[in-house]
N, CA, C and O atoms as a GROMACS GRO file, in nm:
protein
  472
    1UNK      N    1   0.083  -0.119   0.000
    1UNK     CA    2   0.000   0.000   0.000
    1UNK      C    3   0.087   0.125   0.000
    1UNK      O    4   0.185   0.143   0.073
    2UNK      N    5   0.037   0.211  -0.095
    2UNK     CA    6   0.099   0.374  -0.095
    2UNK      C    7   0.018   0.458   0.030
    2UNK      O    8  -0.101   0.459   0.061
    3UNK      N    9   0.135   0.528   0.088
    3UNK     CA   10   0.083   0.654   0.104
    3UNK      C   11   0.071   0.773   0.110
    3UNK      O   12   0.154   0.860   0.138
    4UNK      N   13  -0.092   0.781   0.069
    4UNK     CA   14  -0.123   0.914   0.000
    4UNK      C   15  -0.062   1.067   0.053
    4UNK      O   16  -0.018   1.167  -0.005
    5UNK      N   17  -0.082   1.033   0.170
    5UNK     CA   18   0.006   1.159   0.211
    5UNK      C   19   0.134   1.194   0.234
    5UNK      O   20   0.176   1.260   0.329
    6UNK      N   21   0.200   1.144   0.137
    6UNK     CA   22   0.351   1.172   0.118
    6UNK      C   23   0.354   1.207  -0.022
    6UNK      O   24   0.464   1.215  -0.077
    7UNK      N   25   0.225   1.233  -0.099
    7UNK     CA   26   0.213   1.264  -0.265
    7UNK      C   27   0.176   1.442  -0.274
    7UNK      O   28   0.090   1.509  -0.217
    8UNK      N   29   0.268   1.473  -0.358
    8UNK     CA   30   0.220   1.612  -0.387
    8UNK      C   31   0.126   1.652  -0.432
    8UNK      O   32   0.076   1.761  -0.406
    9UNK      N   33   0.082   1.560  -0.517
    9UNK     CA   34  -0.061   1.544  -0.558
    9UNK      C   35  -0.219   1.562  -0.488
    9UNK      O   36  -0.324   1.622  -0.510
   10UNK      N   37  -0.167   1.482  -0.403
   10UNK     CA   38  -0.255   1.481  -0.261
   10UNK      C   39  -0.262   1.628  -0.178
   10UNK      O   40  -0.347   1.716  -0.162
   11UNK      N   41  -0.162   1.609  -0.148
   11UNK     CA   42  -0.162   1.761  -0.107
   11UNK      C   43  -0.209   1.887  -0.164
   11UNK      O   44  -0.264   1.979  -0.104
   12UNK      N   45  -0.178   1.878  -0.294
   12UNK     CA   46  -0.253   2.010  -0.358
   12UNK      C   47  -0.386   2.018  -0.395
   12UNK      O   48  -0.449   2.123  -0.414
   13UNK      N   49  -0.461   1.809  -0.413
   13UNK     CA   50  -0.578   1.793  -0.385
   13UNK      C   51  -0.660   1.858  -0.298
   13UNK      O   52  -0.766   1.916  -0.321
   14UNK      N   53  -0.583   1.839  -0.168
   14UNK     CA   54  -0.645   1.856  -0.055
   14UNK      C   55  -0.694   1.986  -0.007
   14UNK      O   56  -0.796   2.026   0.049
   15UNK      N   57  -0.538   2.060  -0.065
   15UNK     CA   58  -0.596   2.196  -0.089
   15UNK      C   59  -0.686   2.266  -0.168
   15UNK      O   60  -0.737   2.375  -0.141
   16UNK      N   61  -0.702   2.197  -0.270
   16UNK     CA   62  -0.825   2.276  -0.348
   16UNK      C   63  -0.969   2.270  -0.278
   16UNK      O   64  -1.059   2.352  -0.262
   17UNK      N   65  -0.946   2.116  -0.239
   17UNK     CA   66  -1.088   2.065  -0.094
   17UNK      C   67  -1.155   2.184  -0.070
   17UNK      O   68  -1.273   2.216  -0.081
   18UNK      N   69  -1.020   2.263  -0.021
   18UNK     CA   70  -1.080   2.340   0.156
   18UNK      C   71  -1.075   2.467   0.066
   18UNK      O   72  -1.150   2.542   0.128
   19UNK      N   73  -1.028   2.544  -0.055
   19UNK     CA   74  -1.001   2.633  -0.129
   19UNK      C   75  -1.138   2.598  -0.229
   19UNK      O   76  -1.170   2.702  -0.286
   20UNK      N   77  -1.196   2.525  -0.254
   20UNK     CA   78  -1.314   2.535  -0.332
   20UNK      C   79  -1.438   2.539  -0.231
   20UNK      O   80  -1.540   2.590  -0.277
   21UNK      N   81  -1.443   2.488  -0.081
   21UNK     CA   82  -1.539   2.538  -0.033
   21UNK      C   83  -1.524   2.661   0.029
   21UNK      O   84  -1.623   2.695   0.095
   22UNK      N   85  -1.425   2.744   0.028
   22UNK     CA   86  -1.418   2.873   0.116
   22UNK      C   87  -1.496   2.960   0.000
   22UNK      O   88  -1.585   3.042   0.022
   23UNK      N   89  -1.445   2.925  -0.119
   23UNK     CA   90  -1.472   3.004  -0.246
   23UNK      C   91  -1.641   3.010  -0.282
   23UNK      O   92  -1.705   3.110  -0.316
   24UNK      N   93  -1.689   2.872  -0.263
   24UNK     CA   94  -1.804   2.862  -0.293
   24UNK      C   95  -1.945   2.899  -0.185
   24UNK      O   96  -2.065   2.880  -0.198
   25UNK      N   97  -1.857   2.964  -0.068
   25UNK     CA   98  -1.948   3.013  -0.014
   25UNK      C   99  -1.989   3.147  -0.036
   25UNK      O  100  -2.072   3.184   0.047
   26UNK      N  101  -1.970   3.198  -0.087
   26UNK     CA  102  -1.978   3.356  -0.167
   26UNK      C  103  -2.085   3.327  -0.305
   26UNK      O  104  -2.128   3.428  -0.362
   27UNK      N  105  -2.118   3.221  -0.346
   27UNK     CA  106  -2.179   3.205  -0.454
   27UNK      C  107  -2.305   3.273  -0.436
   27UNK      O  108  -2.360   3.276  -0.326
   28UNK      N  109  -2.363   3.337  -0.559
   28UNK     CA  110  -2.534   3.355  -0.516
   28UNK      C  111  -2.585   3.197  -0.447
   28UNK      O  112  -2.536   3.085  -0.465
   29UNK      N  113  -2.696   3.238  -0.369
   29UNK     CA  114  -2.770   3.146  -0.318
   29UNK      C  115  -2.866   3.024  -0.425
   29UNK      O  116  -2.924   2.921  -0.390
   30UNK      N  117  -2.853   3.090  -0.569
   30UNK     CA  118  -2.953   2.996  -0.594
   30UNK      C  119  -2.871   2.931  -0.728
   30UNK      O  120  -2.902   2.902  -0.843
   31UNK      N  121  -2.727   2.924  -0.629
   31UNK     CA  122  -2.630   2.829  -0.723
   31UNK      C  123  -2.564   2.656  -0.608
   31UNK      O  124  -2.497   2.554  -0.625
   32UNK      N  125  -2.642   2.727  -0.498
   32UNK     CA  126  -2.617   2.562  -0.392
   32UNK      C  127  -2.662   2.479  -0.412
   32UNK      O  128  -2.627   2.408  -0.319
   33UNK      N  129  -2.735   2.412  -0.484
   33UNK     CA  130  -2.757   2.311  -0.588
   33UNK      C  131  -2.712   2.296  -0.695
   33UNK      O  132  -2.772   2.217  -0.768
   34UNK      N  133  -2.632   2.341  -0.731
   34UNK     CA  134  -2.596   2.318  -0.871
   34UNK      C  135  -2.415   2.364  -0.871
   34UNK      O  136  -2.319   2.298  -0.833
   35UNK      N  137  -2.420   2.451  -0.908
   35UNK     CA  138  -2.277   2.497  -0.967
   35UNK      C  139  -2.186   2.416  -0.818
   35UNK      O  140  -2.114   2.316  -0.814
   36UNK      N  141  -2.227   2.509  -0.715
   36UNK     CA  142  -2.171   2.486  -0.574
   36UNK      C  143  -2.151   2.336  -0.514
   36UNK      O  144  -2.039   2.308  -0.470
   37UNK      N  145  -2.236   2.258  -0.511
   37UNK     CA  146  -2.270   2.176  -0.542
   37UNK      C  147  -2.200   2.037  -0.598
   37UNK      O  148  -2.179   1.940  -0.526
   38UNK      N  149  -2.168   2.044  -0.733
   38UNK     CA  150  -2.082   1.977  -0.832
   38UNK      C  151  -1.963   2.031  -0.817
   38UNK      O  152  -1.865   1.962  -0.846
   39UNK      N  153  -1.938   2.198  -0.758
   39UNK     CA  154  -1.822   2.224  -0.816
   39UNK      C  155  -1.727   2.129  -0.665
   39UNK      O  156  -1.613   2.085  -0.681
   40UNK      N  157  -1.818   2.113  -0.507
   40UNK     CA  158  -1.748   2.047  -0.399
   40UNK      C  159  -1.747   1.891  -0.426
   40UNK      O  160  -1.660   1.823  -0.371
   41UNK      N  161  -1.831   1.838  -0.498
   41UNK     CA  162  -1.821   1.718  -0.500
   41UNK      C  163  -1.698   1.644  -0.611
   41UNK      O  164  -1.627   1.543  -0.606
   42UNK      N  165  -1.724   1.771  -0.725
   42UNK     CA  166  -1.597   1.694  -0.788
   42UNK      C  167  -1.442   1.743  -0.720
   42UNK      O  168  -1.353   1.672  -0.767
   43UNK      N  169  -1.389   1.846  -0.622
   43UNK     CA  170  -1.332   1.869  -0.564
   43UNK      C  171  -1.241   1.756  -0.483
   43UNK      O  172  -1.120   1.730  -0.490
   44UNK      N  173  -1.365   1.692  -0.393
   44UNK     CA  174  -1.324   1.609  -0.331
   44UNK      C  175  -1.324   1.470  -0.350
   44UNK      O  176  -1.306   1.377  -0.271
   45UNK      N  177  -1.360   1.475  -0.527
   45UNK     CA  178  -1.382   1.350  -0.552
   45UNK      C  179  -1.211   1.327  -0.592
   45UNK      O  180  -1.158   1.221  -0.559
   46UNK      N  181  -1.129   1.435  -0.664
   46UNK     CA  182  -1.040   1.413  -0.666
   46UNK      C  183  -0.902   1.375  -0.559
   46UNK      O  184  -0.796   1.326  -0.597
   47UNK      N  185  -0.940   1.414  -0.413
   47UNK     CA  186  -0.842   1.392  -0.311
   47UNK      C  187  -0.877   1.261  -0.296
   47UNK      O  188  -0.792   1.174  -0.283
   48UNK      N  189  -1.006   1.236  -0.297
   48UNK     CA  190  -1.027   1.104  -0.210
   48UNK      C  191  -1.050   0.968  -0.377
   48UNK      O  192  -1.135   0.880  -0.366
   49UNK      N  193  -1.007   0.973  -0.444
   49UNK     CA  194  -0.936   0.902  -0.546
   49UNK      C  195  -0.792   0.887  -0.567
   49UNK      O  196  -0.732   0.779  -0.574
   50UNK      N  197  -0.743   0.999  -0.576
   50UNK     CA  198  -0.585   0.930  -0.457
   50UNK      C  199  -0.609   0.846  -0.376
   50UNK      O  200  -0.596   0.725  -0.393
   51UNK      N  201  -0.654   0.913  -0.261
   51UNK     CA  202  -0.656   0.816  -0.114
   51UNK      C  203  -0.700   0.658  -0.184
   51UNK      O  204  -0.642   0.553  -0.158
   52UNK      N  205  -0.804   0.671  -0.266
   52UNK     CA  206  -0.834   0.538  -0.309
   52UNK      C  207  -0.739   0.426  -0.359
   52UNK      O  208  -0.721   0.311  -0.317
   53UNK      N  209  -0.684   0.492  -0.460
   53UNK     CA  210  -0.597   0.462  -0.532
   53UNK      C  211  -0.473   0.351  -0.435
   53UNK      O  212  -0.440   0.234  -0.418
   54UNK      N  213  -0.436   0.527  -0.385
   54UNK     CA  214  -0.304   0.415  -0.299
   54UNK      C  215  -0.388   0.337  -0.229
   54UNK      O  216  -0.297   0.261  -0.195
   55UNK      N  217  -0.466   0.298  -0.187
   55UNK     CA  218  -0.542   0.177  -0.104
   55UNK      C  219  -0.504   0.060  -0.191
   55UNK      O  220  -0.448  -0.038  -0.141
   56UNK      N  221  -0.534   0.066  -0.324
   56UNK     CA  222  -0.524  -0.069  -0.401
   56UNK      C  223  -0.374  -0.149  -0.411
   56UNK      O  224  -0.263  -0.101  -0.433
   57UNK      N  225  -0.395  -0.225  -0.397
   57UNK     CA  226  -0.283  -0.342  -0.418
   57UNK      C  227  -0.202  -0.343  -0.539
   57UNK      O  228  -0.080  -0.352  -0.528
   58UNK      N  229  -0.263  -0.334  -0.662
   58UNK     CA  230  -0.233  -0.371  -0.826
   58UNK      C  231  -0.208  -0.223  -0.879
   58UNK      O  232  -0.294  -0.139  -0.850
   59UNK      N  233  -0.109  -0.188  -0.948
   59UNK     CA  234  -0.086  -0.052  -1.037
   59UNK      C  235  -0.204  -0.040  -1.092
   59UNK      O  236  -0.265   0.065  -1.109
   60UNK      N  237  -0.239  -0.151  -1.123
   60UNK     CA  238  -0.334  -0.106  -1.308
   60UNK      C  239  -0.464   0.007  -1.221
   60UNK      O  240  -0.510   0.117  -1.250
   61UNK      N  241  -0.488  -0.094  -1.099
   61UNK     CA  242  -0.598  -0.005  -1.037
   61UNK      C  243  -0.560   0.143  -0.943
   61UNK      O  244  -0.640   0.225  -0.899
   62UNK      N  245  -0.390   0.141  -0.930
   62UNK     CA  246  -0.363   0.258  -0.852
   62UNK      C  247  -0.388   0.348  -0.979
   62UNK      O  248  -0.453   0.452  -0.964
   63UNK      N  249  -0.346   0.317  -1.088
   63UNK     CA  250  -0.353   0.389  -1.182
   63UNK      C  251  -0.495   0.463  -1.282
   63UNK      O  252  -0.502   0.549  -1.370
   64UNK      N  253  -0.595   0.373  -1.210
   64UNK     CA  254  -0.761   0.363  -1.274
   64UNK      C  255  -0.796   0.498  -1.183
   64UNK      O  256  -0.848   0.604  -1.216
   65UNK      N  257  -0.740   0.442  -1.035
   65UNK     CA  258  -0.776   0.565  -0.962
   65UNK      C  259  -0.751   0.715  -0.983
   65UNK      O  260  -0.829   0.809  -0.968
   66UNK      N  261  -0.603   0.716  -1.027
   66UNK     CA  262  -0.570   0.889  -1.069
   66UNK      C  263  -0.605   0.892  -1.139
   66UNK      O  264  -0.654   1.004  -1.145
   67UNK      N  265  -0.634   0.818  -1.264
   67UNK     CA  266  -0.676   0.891  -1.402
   67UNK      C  267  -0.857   0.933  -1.406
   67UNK      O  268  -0.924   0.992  -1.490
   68UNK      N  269  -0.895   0.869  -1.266
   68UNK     CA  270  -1.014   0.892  -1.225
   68UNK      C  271  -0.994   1.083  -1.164
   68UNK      O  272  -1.058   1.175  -1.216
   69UNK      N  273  -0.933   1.093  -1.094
   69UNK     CA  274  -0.937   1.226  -1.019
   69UNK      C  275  -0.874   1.309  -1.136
   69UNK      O  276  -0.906   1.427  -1.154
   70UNK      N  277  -0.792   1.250  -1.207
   70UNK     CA  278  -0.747   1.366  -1.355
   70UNK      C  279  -0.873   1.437  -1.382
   70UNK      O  280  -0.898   1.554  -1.354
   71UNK      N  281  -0.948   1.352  -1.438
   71UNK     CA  282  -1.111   1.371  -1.472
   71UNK      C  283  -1.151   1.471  -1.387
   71UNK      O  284  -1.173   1.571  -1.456
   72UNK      N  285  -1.176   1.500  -1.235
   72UNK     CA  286  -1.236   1.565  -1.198
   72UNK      C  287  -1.140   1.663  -1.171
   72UNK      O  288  -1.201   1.763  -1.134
   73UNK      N  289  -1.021   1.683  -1.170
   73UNK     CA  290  -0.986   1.798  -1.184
   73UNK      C  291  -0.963   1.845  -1.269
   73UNK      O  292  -0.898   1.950  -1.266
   74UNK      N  293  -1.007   1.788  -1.391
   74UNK     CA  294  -1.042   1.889  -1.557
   74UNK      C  295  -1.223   1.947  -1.520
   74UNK      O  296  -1.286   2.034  -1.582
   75UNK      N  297  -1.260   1.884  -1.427
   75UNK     CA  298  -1.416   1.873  -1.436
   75UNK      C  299  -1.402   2.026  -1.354
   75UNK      O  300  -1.466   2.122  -1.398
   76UNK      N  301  -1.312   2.043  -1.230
   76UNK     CA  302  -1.393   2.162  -1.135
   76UNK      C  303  -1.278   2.281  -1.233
   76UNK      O  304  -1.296   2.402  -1.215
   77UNK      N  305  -1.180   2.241  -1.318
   77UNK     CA  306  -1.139   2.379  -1.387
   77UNK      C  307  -1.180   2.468  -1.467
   77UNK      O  308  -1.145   2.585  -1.484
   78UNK      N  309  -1.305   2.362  -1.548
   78UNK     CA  310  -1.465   2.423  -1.611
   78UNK      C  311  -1.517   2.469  -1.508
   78UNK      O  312  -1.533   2.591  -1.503
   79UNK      N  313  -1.536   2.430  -1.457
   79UNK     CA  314  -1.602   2.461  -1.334
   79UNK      C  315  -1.602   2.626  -1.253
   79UNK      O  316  -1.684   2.718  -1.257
   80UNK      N  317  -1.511   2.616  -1.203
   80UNK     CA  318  -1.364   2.752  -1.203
   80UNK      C  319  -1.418   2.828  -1.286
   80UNK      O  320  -1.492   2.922  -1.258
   81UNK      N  321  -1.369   2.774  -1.444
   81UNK     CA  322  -1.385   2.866  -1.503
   81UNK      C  323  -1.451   2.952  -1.538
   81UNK      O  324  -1.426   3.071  -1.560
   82UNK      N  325  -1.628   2.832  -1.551
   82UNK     CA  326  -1.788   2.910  -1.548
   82UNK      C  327  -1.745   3.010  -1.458
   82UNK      O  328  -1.708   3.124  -1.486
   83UNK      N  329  -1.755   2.944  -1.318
   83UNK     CA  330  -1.802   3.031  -1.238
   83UNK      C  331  -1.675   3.240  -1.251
   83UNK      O  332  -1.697   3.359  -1.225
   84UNK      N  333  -1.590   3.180  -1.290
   84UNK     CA  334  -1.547   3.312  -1.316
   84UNK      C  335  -1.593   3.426  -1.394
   84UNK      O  336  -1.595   3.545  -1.367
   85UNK      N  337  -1.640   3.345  -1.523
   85UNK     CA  338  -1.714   3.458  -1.641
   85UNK      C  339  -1.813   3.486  -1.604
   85UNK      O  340  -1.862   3.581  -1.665
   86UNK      N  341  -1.891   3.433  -1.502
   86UNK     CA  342  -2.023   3.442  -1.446
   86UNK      C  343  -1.980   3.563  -1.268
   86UNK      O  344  -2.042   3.587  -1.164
   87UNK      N  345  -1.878   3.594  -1.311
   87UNK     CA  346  -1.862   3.666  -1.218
   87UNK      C  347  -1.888   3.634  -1.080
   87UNK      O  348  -1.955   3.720  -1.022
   88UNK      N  349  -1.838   3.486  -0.977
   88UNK     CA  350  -1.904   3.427  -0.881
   88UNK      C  351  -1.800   3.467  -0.792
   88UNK      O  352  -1.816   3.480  -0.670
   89UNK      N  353  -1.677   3.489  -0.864
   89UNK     CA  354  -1.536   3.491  -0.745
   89UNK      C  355  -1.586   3.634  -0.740
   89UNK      O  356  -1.652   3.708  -0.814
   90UNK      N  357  -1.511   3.643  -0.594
   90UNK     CA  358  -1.472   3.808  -0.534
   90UNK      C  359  -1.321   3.826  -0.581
   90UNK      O  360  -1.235   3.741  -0.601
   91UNK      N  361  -1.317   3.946  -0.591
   91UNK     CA  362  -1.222   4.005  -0.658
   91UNK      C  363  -1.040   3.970  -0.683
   91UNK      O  364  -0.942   4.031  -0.638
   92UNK      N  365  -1.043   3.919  -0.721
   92UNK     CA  366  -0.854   3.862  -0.721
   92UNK      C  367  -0.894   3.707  -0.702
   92UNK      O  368  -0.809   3.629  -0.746
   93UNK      N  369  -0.997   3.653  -0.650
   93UNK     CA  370  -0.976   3.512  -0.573
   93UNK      C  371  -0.982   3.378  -0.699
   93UNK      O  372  -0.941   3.263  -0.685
   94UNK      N  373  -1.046   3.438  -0.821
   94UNK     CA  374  -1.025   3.350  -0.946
   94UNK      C  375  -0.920   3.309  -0.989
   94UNK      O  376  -0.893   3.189  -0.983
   95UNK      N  377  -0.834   3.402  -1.043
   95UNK     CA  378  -0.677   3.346  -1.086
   95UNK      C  379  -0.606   3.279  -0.980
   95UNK      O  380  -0.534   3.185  -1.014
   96UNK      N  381  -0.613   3.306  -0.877
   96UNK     CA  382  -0.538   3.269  -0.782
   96UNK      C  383  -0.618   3.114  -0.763
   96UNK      O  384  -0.533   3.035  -0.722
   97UNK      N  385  -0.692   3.077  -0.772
   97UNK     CA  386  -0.792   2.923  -0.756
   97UNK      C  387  -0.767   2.857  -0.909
   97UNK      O  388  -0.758   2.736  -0.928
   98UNK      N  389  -0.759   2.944  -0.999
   98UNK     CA  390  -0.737   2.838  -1.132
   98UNK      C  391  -0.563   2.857  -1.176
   98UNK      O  392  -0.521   2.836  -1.290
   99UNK      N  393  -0.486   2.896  -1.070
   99UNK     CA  394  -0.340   2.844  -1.066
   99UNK      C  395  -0.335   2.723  -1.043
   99UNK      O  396  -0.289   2.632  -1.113
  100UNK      N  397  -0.413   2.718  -0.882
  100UNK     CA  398  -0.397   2.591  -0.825
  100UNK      C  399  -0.419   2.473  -0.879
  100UNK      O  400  -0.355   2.370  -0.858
  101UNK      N  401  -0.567   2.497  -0.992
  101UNK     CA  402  -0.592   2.413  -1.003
  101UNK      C  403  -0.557   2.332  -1.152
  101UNK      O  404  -0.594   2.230  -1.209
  102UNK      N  405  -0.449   2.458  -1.180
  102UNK     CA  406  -0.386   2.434  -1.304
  102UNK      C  407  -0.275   2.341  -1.258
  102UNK      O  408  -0.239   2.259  -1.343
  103UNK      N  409  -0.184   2.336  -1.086
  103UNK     CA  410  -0.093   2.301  -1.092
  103UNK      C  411  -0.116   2.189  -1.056
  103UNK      O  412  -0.021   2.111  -1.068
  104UNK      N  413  -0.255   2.130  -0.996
  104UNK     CA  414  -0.278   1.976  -0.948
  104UNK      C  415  -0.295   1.941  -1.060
  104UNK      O  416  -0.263   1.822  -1.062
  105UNK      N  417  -0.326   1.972  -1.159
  105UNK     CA  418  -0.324   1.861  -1.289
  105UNK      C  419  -0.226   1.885  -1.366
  105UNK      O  420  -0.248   1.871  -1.486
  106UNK      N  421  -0.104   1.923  -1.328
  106UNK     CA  422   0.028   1.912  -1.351
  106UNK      C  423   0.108   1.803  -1.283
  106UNK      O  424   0.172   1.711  -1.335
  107UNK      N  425   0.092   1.830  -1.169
  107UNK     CA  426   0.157   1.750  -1.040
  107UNK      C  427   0.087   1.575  -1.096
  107UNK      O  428   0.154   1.477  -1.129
  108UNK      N  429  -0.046   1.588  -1.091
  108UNK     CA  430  -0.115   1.474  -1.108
  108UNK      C  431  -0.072   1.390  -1.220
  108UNK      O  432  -0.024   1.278  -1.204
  109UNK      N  433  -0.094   1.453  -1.346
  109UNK     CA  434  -0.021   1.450  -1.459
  109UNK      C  435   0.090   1.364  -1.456
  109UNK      O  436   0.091   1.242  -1.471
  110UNK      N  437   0.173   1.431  -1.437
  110UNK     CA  438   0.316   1.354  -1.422
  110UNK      C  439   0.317   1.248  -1.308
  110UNK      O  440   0.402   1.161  -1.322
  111UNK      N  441   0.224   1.240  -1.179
  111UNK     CA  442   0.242   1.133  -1.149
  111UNK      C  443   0.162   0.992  -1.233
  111UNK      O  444   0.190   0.872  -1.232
  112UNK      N  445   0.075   1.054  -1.288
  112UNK     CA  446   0.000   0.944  -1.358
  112UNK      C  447   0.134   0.862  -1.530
  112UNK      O  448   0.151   0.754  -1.586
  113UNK      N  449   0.172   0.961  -1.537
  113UNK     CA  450   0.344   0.934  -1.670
  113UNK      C  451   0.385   0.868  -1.570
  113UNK      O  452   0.354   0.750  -1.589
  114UNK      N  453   0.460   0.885  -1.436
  114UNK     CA  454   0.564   0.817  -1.368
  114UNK      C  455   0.490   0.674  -1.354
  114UNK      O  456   0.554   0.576  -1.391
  115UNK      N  457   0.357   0.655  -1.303
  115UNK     CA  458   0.336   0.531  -1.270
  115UNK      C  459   0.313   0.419  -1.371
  115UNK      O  460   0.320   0.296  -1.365
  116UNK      N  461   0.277   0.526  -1.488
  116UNK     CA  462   0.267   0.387  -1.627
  116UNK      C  463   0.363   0.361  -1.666
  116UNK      O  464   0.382   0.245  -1.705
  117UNK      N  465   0.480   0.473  -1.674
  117UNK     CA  466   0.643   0.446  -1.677
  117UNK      C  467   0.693   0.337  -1.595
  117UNK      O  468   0.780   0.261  -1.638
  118UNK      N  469   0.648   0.327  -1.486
  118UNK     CA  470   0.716   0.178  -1.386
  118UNK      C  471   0.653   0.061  -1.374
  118UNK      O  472   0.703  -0.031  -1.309
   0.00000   0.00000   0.00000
């Protein structure tokens, strides 16, 4: 078994976690079903697909797992992104949230190359 919390990946997961719900509490109210919503669930769908991941025994499935959270962190950077043109962030707090979430699917990225590489 891996563990997850010795992955940079994880970590910057984790941070988007707690950085997409601080963000999404500022949303209009009659986006908490929806935008708000999808945008926390795919959030944390990506930390806790790591965590999954390293749980598994077999690469093929450590590997099913990140390319699972890749997915959702392409999913909340649409996401991000709506909500930016839609004017949902307060002022400065957009770019600074779609760095991050540019750099977990960097970080992720390359760990998902390193592990099909070995």
């Amino acid at each position: 078994m891996r563990d997850h919390r010795r992955l940079r990946a994880f970590e910057l997961a984790d941070e988007m976690v707690l950085e997409t719900y601080r963000l999404t509490k500022n949303f209009p109210k009659e986006e908490t079903f929806s935008l708000v919503a999808q945008m926390r669930r795919a959030a944390v769908s990506i930390a806790s697909n790591i965590v999954e991941g390293c749980a598994r025994d077999s690469r093929a499935e450590y590997l099913r797992f990140l390319e699972i959270a890749f997915g959702s962190v392409r999913e909340v950077a649409y996401q991000a992104s709506l909500a930016e043109r839609l004017d949902y962030f307060r002022k400065g707090d957009g770019p600074g949230f779609l760095g991050k979430i540019d750099e977990c699917e960097r970080v992720l990225s390359a760990l998902i190359r390193s592990v099909r590489g070995s």
